[in-house]
N, C-alpha and C positions, 0 to 999 in steps of 0.2 A: 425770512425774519418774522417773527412772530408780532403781535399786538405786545406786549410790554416792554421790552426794548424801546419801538419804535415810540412811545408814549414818553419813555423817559427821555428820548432824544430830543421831543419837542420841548419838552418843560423845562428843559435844560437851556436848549435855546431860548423860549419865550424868557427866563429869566436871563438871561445872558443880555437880551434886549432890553430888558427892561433897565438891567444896568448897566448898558452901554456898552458891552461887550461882547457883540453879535460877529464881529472877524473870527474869533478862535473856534466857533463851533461850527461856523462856517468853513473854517478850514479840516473840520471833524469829519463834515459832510463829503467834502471836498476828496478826504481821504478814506471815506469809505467808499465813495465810488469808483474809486481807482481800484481799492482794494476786491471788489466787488468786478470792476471790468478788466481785471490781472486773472482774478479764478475765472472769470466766462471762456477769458481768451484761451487758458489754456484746457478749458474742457473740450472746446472745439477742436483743439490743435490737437488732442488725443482721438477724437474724434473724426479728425480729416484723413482719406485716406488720398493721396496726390491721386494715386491711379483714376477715383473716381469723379476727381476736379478737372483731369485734364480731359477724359471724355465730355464732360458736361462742357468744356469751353469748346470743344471740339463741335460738340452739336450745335450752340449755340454761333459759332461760326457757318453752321452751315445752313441754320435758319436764313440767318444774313446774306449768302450766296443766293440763296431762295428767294428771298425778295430782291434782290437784285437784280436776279435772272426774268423774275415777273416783271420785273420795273421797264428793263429791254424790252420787254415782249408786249407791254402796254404802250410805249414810244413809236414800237415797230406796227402797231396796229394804229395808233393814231397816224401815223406818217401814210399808212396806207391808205386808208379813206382819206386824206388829204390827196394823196396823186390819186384816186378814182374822181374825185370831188374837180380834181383841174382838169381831167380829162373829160369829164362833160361839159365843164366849161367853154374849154378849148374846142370842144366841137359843135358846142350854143355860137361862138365867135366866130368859127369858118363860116356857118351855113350861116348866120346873119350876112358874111360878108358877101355870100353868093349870091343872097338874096336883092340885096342893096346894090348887084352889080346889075341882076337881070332888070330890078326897077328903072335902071339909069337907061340902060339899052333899050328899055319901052318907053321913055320919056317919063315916067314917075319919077321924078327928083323926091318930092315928096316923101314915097316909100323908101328910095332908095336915103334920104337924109335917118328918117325914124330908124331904118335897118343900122346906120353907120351910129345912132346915137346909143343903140339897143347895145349893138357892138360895144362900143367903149365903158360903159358900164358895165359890161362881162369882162372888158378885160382889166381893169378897178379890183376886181374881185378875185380875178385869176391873180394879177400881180401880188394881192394883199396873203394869197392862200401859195402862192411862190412860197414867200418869205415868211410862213409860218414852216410851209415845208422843210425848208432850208434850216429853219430854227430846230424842229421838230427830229433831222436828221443828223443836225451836232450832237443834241442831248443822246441819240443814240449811239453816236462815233462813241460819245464819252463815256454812259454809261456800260457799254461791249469794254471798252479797255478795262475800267473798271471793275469789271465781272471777272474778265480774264488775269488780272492781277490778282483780286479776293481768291481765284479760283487757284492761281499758284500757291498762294501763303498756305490755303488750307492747306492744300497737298502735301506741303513742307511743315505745316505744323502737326498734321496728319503722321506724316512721316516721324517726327522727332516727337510727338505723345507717344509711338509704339516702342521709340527707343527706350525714353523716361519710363514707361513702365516696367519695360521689359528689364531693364536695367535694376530699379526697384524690387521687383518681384524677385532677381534672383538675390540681390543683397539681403532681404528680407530671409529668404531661405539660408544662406550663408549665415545671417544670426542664429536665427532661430538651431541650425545645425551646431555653431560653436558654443552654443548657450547649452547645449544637450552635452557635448561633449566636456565641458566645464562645470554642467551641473546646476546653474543659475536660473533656467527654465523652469517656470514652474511645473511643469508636467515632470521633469526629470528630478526636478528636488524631490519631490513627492516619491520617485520611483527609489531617490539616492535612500531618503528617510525610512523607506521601508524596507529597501536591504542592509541598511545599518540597523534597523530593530531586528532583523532576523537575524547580524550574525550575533550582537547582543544576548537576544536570546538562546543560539545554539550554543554558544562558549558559556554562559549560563548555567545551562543542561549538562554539558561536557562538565564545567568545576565542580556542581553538583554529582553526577555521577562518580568524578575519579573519587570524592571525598567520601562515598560512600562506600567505595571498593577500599578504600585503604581503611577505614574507622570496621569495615568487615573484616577486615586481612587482619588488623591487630587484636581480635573477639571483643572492641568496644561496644560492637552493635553483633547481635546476635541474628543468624540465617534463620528467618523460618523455615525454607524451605527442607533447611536438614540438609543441603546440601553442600554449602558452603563452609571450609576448613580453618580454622588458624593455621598461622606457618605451623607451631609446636606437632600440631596434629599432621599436619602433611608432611615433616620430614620422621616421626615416627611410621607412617604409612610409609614413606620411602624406604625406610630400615628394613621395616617389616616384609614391606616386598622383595627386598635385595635377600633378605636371609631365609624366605622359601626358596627362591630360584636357586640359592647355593645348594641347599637340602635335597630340593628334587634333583638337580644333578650329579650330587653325591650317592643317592641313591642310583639314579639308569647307569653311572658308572659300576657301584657294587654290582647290580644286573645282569650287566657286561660281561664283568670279571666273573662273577658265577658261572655266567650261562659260559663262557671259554671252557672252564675246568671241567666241568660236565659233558663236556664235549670230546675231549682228553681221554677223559676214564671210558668213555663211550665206543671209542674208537681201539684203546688198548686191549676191551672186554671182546671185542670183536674179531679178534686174531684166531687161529687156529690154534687147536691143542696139542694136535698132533708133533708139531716141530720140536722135534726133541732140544732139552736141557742142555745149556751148556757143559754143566756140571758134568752133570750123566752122562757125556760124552766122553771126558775125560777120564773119569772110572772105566 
């Protein structure tokens, strides 16, 4: 939104306040931000692809198994220096106690008292570092089960993000296929559009062409070429030809019939002379 809108919005308000009617443009306000967080929402929603939502929860689930699994493994380490911590203890408290026996058996009460006191305030310390232990080794029960449950969901959310994708992915193609085949794609509108300009323009071509074969055939428009006839003209060239071909074969006929007779007289002239006359024979 630009500076003067928003300058009018105020002015409008400031007087609206001034004369006591600061609700309605409040309500103005009210409803451009709806109208303003309706277009956000759905640029996002064009914008979301689930596929890439659900790996991202996917990961971030397994960040979370991550620190969980460190969380166990910080517990499991504090519990352990805790029972190395009791085990030296525990063996501050034996040797005190041996110490405080061999005193007694030489007649040092003395020693032997200090060693038993030394004692007990090691075992104060043990007892206190018990029952951390012991605290220290629930939070771990807890957290292991913990871990192992996080660890199943993933798995199963694991499992059922490849479904939802996979599932998407082909419905996605299933569109995109029926939309080619219906034509509403835009890739294939664009392909529809331009095999309907090209039959457009062939049938075009074609009503042009016949139109000019026939305005030819009736001598509206004249052949440059010289080659092209009107009917009148092509069925005298019809005539014309049919009444050579009669001609010349009236004539190879006459030809025929010559060249026979000629052939006739040829053969008669060729007789002998000698063979006497009928006539002359009968005299």
């Amino acid at each position: 939104m630009d500076a003067g809108p928003v300058v009018w919005v105020q002015v409008l308000e400031l007087k609206s306040v001034r004369r006591g009617r600061a609700k309605p443009m409040s309500g103005v306000m009210k409803r451009m931000g709806m109208i303003f967080r309706a277009k956000a929402n759905k640029a996002l929603d064009r914008a979301e692809d689930p596929r890439e939502t659900l790996d991202y929860s996917y990961q971030k689930q397994l960040e979370l198994l991550q620190k969980v699994r460190r969380g166990v493994a910080d517990v499991a380490t504090s519990r352990k220096r805790l029972e190395l911590q009791l085990n030296q203890l525990q063996g501050q408290s034996t040797k005190l106690e041996d110490q405080g026996r061999k005193a007694l058996a030489l007649g040092r009460e003395d020693l032997a008292r200090e060693a038993l006191s030394r004692r007990a305030a090691l075992q104060q310390q043990v007892t206190d570092l018990e029952t951390q232990h012991q605290t220290l080794q629930g939070e771990e029960e807890k957290l292991t089960l913990a871990a192992q449950r996080l660890q199943a969901k993933v798995d199963a959310f694991r499992t059922k993000k490849e479904t939802i994708k996979a599932t998407y992915t082909a419905a996605q193609a299933q569109t995109r296929i029926a939309e080619s085949f219906s034509g509403i794609s835009e890739e294939m509108g664009d392909v529809g559009q331009a095999i309907a300009r090209a039959e457009d323009k062939t049938a075009q071509l074609q009503a042009r062409a016949g139109a000019i074969d026939e305005l030819l055939a009736s001598g509206a428009l004249d052949d440059q070429s010289g080659m092209g006839k009107d009917d009148i003209s092509a069925e005298l060239d019809r005539i014309s030809g049919g009444t050579d071909v009669e001609l010349e074969l009236q004539r190879m006929k006459a030809e025929l019939a010559g060249g026979s007779s000629g052939s006739q007289q040829a053969i008669e002239g060729s007789e002998p002379q000698d063979r006497p006359h009928p006539n002359l024979d009968k005299q």
